[in-house]
Backbone of each chain as ProteinMPNN parsed JSONL, in Angstrom:
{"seq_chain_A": "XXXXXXXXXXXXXXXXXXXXXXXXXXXXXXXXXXXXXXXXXXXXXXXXXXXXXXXXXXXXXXXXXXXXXXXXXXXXXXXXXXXXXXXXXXXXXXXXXXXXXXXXXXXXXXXXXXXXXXXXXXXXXXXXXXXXXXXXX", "coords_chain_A": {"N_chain_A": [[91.076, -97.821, -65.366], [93.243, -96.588, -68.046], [94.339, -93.436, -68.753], [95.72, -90.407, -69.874], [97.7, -87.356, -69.179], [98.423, -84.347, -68.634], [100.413, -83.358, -67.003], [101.232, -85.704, -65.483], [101.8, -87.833, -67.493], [100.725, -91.333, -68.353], [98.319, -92.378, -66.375], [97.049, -94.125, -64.268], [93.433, -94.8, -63.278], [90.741, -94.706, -61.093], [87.676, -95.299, -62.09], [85.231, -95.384, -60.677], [86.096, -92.973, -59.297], [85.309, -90.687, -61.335], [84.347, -87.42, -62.085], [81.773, -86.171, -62.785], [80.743, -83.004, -64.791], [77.841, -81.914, -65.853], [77.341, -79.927, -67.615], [79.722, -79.26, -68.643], [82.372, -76.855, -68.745], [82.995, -73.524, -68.361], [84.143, -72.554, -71.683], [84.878, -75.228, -71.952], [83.001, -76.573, -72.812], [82.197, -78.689, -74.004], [83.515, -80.739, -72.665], [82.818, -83.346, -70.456], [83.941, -85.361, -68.019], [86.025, -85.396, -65.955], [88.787, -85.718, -63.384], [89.861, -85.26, -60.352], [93.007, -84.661, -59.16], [95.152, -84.84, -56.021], [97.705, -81.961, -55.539], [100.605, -83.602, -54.665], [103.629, -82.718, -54.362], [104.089, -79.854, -54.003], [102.201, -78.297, -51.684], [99.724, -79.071, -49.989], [97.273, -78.161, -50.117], [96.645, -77.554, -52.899], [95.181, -78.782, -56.229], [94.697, -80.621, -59.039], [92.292, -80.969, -62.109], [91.617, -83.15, -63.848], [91.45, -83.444, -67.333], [89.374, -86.282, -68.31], [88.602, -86.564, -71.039], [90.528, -85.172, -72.343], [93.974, -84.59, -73.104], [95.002, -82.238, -72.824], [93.819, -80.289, -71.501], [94.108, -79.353, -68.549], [92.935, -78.422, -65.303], [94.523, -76.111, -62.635], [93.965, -76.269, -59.28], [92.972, -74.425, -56.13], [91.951, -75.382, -53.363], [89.714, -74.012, -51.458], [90.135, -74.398, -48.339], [92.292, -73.377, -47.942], [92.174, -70.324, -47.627], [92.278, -67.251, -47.22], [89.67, -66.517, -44.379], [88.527, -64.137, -45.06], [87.399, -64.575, -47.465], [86.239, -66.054, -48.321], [82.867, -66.164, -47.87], [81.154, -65.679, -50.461], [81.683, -68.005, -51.361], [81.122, -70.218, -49.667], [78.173, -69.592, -49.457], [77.955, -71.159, -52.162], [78.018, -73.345, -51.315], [76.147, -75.088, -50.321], [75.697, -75.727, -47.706], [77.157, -77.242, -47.06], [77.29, -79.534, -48.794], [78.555, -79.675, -51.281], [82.18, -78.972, -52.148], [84.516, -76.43, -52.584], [86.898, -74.602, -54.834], [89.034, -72.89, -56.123], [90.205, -71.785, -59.843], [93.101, -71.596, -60.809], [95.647, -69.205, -62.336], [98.69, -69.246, -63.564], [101.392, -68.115, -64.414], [104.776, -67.061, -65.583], [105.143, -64.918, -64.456], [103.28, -64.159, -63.108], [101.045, -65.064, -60.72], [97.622, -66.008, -59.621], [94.258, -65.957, -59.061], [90.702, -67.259, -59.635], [89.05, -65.924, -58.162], [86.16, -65.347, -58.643], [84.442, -67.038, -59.915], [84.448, -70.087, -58.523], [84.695, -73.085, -58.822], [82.309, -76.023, -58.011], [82.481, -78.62, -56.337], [80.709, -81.849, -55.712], [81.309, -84.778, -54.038], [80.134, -86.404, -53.1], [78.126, -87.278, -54.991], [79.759, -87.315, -56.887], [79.934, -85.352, -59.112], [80.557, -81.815, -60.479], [80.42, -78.451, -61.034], [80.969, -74.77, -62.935], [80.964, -72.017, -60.763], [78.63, -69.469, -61.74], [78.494, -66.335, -60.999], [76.061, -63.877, -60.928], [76.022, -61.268, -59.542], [79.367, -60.508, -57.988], [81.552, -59.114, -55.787], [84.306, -60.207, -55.96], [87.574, -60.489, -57.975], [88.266, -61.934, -61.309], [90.839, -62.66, -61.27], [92.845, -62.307, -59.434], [95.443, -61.954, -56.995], [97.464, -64.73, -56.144], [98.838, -64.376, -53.396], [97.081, -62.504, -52.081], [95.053, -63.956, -51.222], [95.331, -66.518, -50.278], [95.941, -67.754, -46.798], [98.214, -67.85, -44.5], [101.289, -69.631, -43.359]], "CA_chain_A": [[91.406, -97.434, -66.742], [94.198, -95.599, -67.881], [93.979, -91.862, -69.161], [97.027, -90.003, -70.185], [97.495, -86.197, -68.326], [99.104, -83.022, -68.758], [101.473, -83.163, -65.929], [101.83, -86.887, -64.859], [101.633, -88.859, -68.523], [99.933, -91.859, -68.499], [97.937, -92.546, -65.181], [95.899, -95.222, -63.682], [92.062, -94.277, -62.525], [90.037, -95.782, -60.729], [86.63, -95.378, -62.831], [84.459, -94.675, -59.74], [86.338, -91.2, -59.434], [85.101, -89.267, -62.169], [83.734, -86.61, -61.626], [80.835, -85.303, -64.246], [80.573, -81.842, -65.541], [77.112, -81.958, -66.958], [77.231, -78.716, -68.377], [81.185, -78.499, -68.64], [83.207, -75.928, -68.282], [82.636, -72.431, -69.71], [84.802, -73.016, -72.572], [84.891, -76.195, -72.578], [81.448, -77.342, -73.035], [81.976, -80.415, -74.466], [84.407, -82.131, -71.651], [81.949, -83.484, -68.958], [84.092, -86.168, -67.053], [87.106, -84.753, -64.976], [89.222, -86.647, -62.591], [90.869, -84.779, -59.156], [94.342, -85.321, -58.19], [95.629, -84.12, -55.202], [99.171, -81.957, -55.503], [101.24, -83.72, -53.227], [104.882, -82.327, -53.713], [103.801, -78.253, -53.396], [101.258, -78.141, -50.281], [98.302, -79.939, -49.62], [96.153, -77.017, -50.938], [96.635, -77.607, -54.803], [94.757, -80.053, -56.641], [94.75, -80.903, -60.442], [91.225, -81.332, -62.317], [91.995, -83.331, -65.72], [89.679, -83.838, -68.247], [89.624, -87.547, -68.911], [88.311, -87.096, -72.437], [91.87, -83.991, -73.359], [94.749, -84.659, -71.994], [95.96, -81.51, -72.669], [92.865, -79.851, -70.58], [94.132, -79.85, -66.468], [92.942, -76.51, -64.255], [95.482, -76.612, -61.415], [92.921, -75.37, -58.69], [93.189, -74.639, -54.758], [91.279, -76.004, -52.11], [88.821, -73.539, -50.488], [90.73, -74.133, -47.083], [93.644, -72.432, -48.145], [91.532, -68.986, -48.313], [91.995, -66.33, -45.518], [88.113, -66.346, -44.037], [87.27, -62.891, -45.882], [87.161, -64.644, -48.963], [85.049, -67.195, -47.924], [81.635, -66.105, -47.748], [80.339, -65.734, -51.279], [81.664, -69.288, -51.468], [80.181, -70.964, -48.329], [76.654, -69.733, -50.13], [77.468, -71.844, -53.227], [78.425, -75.029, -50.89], [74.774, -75.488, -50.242], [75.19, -76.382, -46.544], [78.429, -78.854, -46.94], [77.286, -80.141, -49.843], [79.704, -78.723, -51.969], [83.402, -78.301, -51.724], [84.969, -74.901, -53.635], [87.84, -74.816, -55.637], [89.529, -72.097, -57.195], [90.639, -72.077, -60.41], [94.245, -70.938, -60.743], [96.313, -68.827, -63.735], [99.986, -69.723, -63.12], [102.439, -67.988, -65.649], [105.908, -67.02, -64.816], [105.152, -63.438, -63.94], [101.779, -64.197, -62.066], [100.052, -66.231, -60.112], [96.114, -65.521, -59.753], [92.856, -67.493, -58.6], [89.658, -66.618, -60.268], [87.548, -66.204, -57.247], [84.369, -64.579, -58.735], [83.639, -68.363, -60.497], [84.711, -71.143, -58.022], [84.267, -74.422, -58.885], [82.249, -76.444, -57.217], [82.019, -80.271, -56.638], [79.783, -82.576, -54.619], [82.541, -85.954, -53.71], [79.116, -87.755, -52.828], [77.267, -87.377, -56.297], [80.484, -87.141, -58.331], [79.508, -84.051, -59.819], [80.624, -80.564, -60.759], [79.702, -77.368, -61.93], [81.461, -74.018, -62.35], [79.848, -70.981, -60.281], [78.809, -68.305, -62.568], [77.551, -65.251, -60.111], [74.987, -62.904, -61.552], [76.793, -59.875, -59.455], [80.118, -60.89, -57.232], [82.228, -58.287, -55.056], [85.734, -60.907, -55.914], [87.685, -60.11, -59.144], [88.383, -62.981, -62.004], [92.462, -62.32, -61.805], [93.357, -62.181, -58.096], [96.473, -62.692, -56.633], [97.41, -65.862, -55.3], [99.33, -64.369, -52.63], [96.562, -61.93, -51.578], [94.363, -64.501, -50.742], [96.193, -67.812, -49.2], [96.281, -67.72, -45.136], [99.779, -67.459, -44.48], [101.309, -70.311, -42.356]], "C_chain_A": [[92.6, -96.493, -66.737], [94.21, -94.715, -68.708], [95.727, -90.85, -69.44], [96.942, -88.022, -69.529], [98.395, -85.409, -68.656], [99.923, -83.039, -67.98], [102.063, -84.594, -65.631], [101.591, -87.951, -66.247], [100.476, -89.52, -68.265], [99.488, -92.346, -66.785], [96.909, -93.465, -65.137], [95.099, -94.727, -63.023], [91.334, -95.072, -62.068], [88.147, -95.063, -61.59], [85.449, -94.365, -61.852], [85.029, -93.122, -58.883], [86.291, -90.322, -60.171], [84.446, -88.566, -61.91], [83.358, -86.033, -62.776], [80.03, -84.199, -64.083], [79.653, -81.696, -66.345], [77.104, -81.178, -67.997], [78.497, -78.147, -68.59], [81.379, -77.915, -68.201], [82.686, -74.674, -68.836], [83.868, -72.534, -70.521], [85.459, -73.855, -73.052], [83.499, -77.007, -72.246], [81.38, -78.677, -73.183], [82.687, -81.169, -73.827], [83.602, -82.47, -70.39], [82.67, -84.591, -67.932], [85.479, -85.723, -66.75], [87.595, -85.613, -63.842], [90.421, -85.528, -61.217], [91.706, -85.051, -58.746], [94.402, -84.053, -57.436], [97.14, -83.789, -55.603], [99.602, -82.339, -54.339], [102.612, -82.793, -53.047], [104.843, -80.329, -53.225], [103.517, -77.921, -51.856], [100.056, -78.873, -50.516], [96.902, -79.36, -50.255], [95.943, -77.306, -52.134], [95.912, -79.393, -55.226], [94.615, -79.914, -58.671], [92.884, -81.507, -60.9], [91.715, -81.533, -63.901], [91.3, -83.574, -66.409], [90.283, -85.206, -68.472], [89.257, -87.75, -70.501], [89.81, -86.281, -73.122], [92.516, -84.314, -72.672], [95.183, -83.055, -72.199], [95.079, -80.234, -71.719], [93.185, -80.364, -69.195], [93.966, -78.339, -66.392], [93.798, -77.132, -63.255], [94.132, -75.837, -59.988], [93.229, -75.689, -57.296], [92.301, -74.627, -54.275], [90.551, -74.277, -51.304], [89.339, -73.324, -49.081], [91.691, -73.656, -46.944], [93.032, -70.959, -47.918], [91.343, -68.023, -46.981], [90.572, -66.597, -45.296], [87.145, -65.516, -45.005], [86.784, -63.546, -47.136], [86.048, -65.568, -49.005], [83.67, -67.319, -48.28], [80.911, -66.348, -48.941], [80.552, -66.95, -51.763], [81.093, -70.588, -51.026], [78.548, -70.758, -48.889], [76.042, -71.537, -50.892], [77.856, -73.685, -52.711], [77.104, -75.512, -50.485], [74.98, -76.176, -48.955], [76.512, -77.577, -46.336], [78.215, -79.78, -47.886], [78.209, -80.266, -51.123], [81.089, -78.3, -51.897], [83.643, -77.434, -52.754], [86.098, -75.387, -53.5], [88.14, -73.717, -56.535], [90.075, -72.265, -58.501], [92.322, -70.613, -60.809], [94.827, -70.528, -62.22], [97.487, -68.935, -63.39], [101.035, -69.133, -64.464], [103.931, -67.463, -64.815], [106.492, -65.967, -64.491], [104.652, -63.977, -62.682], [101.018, -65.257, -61.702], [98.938, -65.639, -59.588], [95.433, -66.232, -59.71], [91.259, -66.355, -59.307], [88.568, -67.023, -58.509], [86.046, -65.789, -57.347], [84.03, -66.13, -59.236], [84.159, -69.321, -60.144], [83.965, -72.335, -58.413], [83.606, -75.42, -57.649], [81.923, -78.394, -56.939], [81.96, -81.094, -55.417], [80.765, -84.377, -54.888], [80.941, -86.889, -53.778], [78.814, -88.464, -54.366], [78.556, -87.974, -57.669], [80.326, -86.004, -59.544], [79.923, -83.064, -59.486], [79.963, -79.754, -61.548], [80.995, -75.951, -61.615], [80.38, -72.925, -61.964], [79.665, -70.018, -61.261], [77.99, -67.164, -61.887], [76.995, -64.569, -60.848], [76.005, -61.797, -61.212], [78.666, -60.966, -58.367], [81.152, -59.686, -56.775], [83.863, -58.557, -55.655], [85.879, -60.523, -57.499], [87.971, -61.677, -59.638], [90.196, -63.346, -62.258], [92.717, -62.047, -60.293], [94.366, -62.732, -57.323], [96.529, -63.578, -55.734], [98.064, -65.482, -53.534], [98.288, -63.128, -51.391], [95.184, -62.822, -50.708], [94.112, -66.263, -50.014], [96.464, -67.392, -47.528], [97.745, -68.281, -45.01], [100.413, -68.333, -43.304], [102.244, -69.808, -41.241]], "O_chain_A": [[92.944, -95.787, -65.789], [94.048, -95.214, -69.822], [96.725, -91.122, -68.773], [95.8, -87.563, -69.562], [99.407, -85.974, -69.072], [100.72, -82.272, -68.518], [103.284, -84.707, -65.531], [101.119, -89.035, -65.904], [99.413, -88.954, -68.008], [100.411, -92.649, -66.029], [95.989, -93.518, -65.954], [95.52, -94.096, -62.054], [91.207, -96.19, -62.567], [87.829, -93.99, -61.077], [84.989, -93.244, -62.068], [84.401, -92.437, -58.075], [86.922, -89.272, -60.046], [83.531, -89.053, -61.246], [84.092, -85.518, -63.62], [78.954, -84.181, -63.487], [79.949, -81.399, -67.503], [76.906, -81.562, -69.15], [78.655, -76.933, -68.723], [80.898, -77.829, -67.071], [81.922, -74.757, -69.798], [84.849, -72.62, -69.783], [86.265, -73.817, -73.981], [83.264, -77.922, -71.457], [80.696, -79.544, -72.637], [82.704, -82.349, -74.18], [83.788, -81.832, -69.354], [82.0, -84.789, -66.919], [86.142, -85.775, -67.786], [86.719, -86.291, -63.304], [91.601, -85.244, -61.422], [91.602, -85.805, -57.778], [94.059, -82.901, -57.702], [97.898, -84.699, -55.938], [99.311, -81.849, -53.247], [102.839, -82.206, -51.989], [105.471, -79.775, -52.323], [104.304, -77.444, -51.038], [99.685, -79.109, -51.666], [95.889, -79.906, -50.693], [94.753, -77.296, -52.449], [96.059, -80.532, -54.782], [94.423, -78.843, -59.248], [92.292, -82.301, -60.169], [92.032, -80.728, -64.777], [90.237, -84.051, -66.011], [91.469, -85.348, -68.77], [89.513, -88.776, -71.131], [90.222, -86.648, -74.222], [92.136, -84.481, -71.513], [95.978, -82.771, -71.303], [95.741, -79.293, -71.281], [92.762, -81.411, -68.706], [94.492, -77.41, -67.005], [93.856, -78.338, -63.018], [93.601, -74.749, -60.21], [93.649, -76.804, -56.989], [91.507, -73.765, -54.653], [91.301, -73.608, -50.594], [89.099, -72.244, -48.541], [92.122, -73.425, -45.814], [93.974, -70.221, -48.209], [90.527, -68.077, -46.061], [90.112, -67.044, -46.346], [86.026, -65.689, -45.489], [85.842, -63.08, -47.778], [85.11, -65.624, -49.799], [83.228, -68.304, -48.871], [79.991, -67.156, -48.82], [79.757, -67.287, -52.641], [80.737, -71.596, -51.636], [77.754, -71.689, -48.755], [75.14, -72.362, -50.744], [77.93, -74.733, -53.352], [77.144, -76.726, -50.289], [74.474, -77.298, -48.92], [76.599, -78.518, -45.546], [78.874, -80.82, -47.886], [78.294, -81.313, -51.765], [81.229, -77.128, -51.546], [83.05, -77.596, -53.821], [86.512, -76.188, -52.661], [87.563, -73.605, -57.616], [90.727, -73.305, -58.399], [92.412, -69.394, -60.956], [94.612, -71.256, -63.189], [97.413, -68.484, -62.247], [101.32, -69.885, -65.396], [104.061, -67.513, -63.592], [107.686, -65.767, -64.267], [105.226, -64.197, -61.616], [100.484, -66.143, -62.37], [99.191, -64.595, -58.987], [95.656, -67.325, -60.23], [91.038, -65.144, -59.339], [87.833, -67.905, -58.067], [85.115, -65.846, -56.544], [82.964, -66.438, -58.703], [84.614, -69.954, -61.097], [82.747, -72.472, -58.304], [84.18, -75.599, -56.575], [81.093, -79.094, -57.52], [82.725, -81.13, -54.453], [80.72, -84.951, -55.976], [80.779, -87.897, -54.466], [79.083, -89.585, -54.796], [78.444, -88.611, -58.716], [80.674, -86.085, -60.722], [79.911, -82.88, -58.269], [79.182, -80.029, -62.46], [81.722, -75.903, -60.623], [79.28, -72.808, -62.505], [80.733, -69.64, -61.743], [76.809, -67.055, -62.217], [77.621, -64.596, -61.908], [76.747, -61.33, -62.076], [78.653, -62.196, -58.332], [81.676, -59.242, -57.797], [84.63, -57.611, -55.839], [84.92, -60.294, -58.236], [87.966, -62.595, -58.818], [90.684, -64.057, -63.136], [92.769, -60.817, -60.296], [94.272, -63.901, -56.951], [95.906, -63.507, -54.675], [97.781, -66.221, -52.591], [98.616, -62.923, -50.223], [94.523, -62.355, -49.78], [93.166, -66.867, -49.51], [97.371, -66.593, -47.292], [98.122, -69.276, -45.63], [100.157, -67.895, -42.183], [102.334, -70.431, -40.183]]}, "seq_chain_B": "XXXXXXXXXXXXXXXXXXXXXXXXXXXXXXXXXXXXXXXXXXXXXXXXXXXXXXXXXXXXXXXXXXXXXXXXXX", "coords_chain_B": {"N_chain_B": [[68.14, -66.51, -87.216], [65.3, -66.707, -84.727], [63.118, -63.689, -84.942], [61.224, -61.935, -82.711], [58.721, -59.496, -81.951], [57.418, -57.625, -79.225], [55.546, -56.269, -76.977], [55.75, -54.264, -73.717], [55.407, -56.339, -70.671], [54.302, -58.465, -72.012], [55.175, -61.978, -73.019], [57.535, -64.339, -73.99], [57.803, -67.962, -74.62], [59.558, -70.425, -74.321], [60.097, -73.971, -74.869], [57.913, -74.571, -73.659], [58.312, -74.58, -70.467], [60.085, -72.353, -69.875], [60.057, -68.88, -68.943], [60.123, -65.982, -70.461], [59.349, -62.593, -69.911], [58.713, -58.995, -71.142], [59.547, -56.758, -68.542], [60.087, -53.71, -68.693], [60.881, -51.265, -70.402], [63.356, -49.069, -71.239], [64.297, -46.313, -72.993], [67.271, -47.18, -73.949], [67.489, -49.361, -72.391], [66.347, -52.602, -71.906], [64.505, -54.427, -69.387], [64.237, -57.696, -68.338], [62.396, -60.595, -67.457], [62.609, -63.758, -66.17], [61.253, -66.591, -65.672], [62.308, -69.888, -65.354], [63.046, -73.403, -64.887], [64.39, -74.705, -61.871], [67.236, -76.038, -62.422], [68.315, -74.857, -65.31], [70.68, -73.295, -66.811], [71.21, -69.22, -65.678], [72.664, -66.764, -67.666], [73.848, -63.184, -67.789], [75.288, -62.727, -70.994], [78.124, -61.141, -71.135], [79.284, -61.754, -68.805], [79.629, -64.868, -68.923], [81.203, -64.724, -70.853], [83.585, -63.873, -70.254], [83.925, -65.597, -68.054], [84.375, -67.633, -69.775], [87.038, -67.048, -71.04], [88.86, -66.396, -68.916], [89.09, -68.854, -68.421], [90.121, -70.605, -70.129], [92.456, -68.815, -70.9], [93.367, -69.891, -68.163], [94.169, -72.903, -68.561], [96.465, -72.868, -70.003], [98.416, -72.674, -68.268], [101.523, -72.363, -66.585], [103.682, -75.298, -65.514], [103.165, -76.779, -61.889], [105.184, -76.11, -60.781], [105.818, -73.51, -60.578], [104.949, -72.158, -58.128], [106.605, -72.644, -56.091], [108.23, -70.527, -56.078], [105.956, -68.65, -54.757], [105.3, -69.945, -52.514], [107.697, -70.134, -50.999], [107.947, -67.295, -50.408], [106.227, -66.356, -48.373]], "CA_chain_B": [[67.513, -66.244, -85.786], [64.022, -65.971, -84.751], [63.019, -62.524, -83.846], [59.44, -61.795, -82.195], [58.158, -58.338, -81.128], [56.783, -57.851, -78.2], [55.045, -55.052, -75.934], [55.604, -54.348, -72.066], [54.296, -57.412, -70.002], [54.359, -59.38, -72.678], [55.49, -62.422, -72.634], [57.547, -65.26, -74.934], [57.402, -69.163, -73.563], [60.563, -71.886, -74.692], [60.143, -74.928, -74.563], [56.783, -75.09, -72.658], [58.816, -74.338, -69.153], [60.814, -71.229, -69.11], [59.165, -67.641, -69.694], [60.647, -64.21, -70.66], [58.404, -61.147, -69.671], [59.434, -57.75, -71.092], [58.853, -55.828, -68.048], [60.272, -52.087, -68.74], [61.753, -50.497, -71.704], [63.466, -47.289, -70.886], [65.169, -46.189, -73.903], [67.906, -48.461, -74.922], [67.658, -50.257, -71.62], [65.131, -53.864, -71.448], [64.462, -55.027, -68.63], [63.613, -58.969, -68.462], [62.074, -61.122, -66.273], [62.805, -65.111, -66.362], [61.418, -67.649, -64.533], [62.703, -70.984, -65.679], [63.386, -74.588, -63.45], [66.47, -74.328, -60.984], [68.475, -76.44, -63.475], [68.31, -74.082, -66.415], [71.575, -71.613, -65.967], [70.834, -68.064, -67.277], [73.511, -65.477, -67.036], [74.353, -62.094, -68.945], [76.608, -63.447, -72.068], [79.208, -60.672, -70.916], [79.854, -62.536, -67.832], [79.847, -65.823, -69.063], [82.311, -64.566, -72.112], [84.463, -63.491, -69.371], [84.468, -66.813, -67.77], [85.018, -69.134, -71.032], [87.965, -66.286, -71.409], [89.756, -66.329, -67.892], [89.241, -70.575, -67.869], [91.049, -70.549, -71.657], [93.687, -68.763, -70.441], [93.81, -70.867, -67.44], [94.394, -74.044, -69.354], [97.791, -72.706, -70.394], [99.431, -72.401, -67.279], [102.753, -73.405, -66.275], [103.208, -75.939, -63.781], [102.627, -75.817, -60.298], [106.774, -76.149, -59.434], [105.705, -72.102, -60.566], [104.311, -72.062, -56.583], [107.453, -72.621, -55.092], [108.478, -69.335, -55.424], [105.057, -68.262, -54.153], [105.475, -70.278, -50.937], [108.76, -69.467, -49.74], [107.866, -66.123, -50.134], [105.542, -66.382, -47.401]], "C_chain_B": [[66.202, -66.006, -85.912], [63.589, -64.305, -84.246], [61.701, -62.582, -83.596], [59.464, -60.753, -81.51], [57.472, -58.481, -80.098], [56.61, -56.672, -77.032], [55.52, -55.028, -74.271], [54.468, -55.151, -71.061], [53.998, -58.263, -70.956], [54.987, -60.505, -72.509], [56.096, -63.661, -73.911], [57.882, -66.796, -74.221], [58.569, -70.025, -74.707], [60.316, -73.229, -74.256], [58.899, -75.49, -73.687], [57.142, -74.502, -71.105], [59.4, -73.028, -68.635], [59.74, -69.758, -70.045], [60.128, -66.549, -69.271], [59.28, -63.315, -70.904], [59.356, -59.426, -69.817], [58.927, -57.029, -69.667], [58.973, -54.314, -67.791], [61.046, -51.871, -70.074], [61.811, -49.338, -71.057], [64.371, -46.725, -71.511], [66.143, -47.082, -74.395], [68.489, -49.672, -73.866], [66.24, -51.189, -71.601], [65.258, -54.05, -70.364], [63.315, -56.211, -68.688], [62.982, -59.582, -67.348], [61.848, -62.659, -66.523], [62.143, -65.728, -65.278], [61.238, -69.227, -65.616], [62.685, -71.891, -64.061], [64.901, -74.211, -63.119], [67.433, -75.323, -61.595], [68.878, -75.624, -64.407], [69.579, -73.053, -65.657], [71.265, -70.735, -66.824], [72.058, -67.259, -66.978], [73.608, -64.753, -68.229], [75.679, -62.66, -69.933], [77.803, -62.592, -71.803], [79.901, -61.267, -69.839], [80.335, -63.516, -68.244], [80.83, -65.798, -70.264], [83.307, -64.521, -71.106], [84.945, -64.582, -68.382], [85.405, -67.755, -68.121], [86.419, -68.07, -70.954], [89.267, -66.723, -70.383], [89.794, -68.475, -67.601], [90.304, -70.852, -69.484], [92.548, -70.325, -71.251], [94.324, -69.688, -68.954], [94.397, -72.179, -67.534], [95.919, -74.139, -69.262], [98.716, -72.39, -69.652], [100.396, -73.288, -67.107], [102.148, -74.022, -65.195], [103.102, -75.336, -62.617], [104.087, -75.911, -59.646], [106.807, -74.446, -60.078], [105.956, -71.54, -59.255], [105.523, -71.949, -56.025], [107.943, -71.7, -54.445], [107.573, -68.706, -54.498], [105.017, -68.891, -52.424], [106.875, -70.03, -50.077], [108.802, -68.282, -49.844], [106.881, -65.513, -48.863], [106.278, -66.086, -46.026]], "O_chain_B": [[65.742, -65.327, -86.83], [63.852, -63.925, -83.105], [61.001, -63.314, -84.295], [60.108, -60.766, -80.46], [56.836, -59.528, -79.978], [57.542, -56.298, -76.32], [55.564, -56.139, -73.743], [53.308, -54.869, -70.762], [53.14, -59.046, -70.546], [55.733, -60.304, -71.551], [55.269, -63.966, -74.771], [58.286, -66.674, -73.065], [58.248, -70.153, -75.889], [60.388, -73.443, -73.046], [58.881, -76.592, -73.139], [56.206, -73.948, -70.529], [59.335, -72.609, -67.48], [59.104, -69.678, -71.096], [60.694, -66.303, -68.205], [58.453, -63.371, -71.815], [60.186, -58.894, -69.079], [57.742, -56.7, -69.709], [58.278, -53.696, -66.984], [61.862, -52.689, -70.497], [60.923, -48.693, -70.499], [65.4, -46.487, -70.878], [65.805, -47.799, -75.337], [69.358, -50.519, -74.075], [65.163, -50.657, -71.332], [66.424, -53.835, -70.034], [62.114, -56.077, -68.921], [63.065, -59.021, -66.255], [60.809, -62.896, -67.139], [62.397, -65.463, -64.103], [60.311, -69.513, -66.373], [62.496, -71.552, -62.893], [65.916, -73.757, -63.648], [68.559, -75.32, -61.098], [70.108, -75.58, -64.422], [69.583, -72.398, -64.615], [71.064, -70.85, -68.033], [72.36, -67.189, -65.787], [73.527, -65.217, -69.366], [76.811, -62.927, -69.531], [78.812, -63.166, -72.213], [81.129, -61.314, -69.906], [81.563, -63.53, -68.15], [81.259, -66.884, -70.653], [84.061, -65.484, -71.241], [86.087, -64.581, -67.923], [86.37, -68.347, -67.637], [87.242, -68.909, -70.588], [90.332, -67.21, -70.764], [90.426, -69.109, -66.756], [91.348, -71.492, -69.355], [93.49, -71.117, -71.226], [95.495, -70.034, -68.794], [95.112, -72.578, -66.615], [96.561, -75.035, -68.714], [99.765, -71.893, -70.062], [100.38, -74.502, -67.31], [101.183, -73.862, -64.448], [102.999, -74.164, -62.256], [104.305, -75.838, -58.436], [107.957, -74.007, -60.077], [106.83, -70.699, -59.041], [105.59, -70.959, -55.297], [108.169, -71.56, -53.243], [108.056, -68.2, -53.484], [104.734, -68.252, -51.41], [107.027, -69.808, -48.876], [109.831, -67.834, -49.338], [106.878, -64.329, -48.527], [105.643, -66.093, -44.972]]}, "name": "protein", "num_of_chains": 2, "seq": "XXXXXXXXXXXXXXXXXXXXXXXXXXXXXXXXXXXXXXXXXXXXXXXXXXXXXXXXXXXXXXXXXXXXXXXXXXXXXXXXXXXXXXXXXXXXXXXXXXXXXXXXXXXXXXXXXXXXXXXXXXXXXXXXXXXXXXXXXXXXXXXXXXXXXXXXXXXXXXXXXXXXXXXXXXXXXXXXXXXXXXXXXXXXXXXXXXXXXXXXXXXXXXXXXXX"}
């Protein structure tokens, strides 16, 4: 099917890659099916999550393996064992760049399913610089 | 809204499945006690305001040829 996107227009999907958001987003409740592109021309790290129902709804979000170690841990919890890959969600303006690491996204490739994390307490702030917490090649 | 009073150790029941137990009052602090099924999410509405907030503004980000600078600054 084809879906129209915030960054790349109109795009061809393959159906069996959506990925459903039973419970959305927090503030967007009502978009439950999301589709993952990988950024290719940046780094390998960045990935795009578009809503297939808005086009004008994409989080740009980085890969979990981008993430020095320290940051790791309260993430590795919410992967349930490898069940789970994490995903930051990124703020990108043309001051600042910032990853919300207290509420990583998380989504199971098997099931097709996401959720975002919402911690009770978390140590990580919601505004954290991108450059404080990327492993440095 | 419904409201319903309710004493220390008391208890109010939703839906048949999830239960709220006052279990302390200590001036203008409650303390609750939930046990719902491990699907049900609960969280403090200040958190989860603070979520929908920082994913809102996330929405509206520039692109990602932003990064570039961010990586050759490395």
């Amino acid at each position: 099917m084809e879906i129209s996107t915030r960054f790349y227009g109109r795009v061809n999907i393959s159906e069996d890659n959506i990925l459903t958001f039973n419970k959305g987003i927090p503030g967007f409740e009502n978009l439950t099916k999301f589709i993952l592109f990988e950024e290719e021309d940046i780094q390998d790290d960045f990935y795009y999550l578009q809503s297939v129902e808005e086009e004008a709804i994409c989080f740009i979000l980085l890969g979990v393996a981008a993430l020095k170690e320290e940051y790791t841990d309260e993430i590795n919890i919410y992967r349930e064992g490898g069940k789970n890959d994490g995903y930051l969600v990124c703020n990108l303006t043309n001051a600042d760049a910032t990853v919300n690491l207290k509420a990583p996204i998380m989504i199971d490739h098997l099931d097709k399913t996401g959720f975002q994390m919402v911690p009770e307490t978390s140590k990580y702030g919601i505004k954290t610089k991108l450059t404080e917490v990327i492993e440095r090649g | 809204m419904l409201a319903l009073t309710r004493k220390v150790n008391e208890k109010i029941i939703i839906d048949g499945g999830i239960e709220i137990k006052v279990l302390e009052v200590n001036g203008e602090r409650v303390k609750l006690g939930i046990e719902a099924p491990k699907n049900i999410s609960i969280y403090r509405d200040e958190i989860y305001v603070q979520i929908q907030n920082a994913n809102m503004e996330a929405v509206s980000s520039v692109g990602i040829e932003q990064l570039r600078g961010v990586k050759n600054s490395k």
